[in-house]
C-alpha positions in Angstrom: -8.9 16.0 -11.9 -12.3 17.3 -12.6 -15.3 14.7 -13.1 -18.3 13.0 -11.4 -20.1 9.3 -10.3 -22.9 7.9 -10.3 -23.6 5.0 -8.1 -26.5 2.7 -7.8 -26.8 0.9 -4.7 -29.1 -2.4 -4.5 -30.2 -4.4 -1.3 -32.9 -7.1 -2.1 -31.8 -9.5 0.7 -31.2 -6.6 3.4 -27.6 -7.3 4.2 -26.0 -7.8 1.0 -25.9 -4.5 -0.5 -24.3 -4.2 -4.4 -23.4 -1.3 -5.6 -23.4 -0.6 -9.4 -20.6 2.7 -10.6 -19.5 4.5 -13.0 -17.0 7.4 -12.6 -15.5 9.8 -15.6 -13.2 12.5 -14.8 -10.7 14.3 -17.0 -7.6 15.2 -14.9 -3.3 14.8 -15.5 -1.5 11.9 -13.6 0.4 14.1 -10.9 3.2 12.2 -9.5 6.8 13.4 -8.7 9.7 12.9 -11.4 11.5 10.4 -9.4 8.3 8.2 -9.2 7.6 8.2 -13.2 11.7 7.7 -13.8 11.8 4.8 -11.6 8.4 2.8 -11.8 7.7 4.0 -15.8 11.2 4.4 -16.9 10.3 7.6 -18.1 12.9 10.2 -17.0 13.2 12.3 -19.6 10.9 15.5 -19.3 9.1 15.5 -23.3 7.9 11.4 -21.9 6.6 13.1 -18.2 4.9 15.6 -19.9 2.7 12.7 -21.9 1.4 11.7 -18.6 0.7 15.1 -17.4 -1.1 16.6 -19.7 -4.9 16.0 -19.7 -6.1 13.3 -20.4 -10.1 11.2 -19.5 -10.5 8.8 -17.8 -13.6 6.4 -17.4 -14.5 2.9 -15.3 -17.4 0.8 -14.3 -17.2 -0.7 -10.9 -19.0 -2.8 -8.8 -18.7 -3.6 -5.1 -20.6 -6.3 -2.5 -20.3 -5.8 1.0 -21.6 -8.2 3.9 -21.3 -6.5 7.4 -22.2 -8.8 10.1 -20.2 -7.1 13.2 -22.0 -6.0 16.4 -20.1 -3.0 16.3 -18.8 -0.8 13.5 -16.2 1.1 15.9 -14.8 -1.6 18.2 -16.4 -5.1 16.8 -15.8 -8.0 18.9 -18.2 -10.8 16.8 -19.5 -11.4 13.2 -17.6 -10.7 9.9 -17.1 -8.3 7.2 -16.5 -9.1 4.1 -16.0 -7.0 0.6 -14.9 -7.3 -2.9 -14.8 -5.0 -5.7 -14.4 -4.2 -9.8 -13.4 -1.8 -12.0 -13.0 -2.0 -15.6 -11.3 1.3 -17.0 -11.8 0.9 -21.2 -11.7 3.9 -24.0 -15.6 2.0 -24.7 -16.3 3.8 -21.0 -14.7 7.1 -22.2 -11.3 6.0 -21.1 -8.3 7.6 -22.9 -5.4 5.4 -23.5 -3.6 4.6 -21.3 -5.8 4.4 -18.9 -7.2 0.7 -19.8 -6.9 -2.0 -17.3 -9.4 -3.9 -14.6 -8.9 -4.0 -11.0 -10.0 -6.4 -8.6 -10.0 -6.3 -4.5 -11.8 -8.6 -1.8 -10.9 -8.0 1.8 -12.9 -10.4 4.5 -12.5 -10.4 8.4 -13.9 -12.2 11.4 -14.4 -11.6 14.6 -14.3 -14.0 17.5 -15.5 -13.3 21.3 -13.4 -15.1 24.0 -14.8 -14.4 27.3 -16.0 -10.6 28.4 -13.9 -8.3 27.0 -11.4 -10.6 24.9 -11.3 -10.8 21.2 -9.4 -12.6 18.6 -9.8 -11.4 14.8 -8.2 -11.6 11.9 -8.2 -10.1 8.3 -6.9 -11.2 4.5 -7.1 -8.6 2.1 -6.2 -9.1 -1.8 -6.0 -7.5 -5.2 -4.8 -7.6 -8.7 -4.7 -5.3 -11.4 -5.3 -7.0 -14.7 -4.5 -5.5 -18.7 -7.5 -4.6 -20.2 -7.7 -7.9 -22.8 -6.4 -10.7 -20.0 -5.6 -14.2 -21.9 -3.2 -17.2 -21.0 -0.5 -15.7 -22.7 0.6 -13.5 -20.0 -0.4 -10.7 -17.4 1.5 -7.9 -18.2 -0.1 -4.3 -17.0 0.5 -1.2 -19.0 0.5 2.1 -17.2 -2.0 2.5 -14.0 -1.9 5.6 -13.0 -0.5 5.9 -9.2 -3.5 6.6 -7.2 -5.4 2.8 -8.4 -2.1 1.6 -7.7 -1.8 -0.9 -4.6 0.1 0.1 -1.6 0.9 -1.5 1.6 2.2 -0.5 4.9 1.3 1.5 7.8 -1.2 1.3 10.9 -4.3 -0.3 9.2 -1.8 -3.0 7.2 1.4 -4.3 7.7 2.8 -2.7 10.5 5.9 -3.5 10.9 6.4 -0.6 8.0 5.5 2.9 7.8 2.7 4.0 5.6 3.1 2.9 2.2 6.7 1.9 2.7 6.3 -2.5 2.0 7.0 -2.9 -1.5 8.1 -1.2 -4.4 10.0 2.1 -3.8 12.8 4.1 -5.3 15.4 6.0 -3.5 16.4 9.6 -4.4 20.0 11.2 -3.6 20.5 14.8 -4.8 24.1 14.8 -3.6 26.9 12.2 -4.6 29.6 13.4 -2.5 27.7 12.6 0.8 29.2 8.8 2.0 28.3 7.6 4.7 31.3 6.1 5.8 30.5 4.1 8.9 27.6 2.1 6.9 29.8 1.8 3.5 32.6 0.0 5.6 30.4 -2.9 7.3 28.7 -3.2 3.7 31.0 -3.2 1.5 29.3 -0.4 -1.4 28.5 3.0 -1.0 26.4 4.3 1.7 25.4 7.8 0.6 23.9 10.7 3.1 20.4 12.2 2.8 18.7 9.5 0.5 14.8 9.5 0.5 12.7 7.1 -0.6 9.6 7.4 -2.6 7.2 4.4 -2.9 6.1 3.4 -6.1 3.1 0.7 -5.6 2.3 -2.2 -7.1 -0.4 -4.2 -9.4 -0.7 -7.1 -6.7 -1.0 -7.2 -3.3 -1.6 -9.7 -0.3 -2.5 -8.8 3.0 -2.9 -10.9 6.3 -3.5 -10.0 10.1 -4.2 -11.4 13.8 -5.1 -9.9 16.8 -5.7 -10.7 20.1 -7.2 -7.8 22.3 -7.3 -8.8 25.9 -8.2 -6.2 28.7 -5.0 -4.4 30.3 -4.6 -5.1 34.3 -4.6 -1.5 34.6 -7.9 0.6 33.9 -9.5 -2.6 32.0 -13.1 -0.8 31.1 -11.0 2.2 29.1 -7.5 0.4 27.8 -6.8 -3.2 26.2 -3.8 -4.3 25.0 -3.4 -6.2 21.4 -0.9 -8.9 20.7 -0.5 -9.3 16.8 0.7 -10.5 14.0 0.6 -9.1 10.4 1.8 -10.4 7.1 1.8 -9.3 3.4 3.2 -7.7 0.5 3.4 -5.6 -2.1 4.6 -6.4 -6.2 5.0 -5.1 -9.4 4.3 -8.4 -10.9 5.6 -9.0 -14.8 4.3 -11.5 -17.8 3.3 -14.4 -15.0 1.0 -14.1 -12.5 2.2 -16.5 -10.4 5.9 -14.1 -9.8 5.1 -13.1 -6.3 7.5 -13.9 -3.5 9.1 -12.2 -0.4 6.0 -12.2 1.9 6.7 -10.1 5.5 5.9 -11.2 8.7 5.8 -8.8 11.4 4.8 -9.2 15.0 4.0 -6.9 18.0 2.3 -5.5 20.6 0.7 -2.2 21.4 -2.5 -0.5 23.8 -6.0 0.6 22.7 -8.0 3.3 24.5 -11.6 3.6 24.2 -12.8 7.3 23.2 -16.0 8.2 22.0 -14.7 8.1 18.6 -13.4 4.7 18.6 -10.4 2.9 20.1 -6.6 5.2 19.5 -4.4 2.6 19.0 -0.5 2.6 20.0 1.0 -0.2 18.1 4.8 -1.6 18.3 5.8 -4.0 15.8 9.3 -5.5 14.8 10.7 -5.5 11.2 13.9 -7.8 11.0 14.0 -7.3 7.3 16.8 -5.7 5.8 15.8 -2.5 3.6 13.3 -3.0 0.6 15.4 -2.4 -2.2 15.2 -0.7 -5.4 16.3 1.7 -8.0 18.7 4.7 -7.0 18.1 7.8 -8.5 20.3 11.1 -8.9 18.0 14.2 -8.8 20.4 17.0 -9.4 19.4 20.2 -7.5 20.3 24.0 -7.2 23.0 24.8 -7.3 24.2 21.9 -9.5 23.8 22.2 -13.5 20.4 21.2 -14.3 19.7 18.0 -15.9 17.6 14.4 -16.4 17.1 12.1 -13.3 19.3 9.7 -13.4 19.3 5.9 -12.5 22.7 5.3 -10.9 22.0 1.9 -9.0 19.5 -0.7 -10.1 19.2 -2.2 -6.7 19.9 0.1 -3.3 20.7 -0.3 -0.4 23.7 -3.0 -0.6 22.6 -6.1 0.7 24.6 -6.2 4.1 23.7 -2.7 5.0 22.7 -2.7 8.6 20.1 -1.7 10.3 20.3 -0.7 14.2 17.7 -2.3 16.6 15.6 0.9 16.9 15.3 0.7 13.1 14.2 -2.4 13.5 11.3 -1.4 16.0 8.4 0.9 13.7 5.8 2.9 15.9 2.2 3.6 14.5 -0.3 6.2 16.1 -3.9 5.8 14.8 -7.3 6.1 15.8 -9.6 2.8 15.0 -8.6 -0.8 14.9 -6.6 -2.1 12.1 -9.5 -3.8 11.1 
């Protein structure tokens, strides 16, 4: 996309700064087939070439923040605190679609205990809205992927990979590939080489606590953090109030200080089974060439297993959580 913002930023009482936006840009939604066949239906090529073509697209926003930390790098008192607005019309220069409003607020706190030990915690939230909301229901049109919500990864839930809590599809470009270990204990088909792709969502909830205690070893350079996150990710329908399935995963993991802030090994355990969604079948050289395909409306089967170091998701990152 090609475009521009402007951005007014206001600060009357010193630590409240608003800021006032608006941003026009005239682009094409660029997103992979299997992610418009599964989360816009649209798998035929004449509908995906509708969203990819230019198109213009124009919002107001307007965001608050209220930093009170000691520390932006490695804060261990105050709060933070942010929400912000957009409103995406065809008034503002908009083309349809592209008409909905978006709302996220995100506050955390900070608590000292002792020297070197902290206890924080974070809840994150946001909602995308149509443009014309009323009582009769809350079903969102298109939004295009990138002001879609996503959740997952080192600085959210993080007992998933990046991105990877909530709505996905999975792709198989080969049928004949069964896994046939995995299809026993479950019951259903188990193929080979299926990726997933995640989709996003239009609500999301987030929720974290941490306690950073000094390690025994080398306490002035390395802490270690016991914590718990929570949250998810939905593509919620006509009511508002159809969100359910929230994750809870714990862990552990070891912060070293650096000049650029604290990198962060984290650890954290994900009982879940596999999210589930659509199955897709993206045909590929050297078979005929033709539409993706839905072939399973919910995949994995429900008693496929997971081993223990499935269970167990890494994250490598440089910077607190939050």
């Amino acid at each position: 996309a090609v475009g521009g913002n402007l951005d007014i930023t206001l600060n009357p009482r010193g630590r409240l700064p608003v800021t006032f936006g608006y941003s026009y840009s005239v682009g094409s939604t660029q997103a992979s087939d299997v992610v418009f066949c599964s989360l816009f239906r649209l798998c035929d090529e004449a509908s995906r070439d509708f969203l990819q073509n230019r198109r213009q697209f124009g919002a107001v926003s307007v965001t608050v923040v209220r930093n009170l930390v000691n520390a932006l790098l490695d804060p261990s008192e105050g709060s933070l605190m942010s929400v912000s607005v957009l409103h995406a019309s065809r008034q503002l220069g908009s083309q349809f679609p592209y008409e909905f409003n978006r709302a996220e607020a995100e506050i955390a706190k900070y608590y000292p205990i002792g020297r070197r030990t902290v206890f924080a915690w974070r809840i994150r939230g946001g909602v995308i809205l149509p443009k014309n909301i009323d009582l009769a229901g809350q079903n969102v049109g298109y939004v295009p992927p990138d002001q879609r919500f996503y959740g997952g990864g080192p600085t959210s839930v993080r007992g998933y990979g990046r991105n990877e809590l909530g709505p996905r599809a999975y792709v198989v470009t080969d049928t004949t590939q069964i896994d046939q270990d995995a299809t026993l204990r479950a019951g259903e088909k188990v193929f080979l080489g299926v990726t997933t792709a995640p989709t996003g969502g239009n609500t999301v909830f987030i929720a974290n606590a941490e306690l950073r205690i000094p390690s025994p070893v080398l306490s002035q350079r390395m802490r270690i953090g016991l914590f718990v996150d929570a949250g998810q990710v939905w593509e919620r329908g006509e009511e508002l109030s159809n969100i359910s399935g929230l994750r809870f995963t714990p862990g552990m993991g070891l912060r070293f200080a650096t000049p650029l802030g604290p990198v962060r090994f984290d650890a954290a355990y994900n009982g879940y089974p596999l999210e589930r969604g659509p199955l897709l079948y993206q045909p590929v050289p050297p078979a005929p060439p033709g539409p993706i395909v839905v072939i399973r409306d919910d995949y994995p089967p429900i008693n496929a297993p997971k081993t223990f170091w499935q269970k167990v998701v890494v994250q490598l990152s440089v910077g607190h959580a939050f």
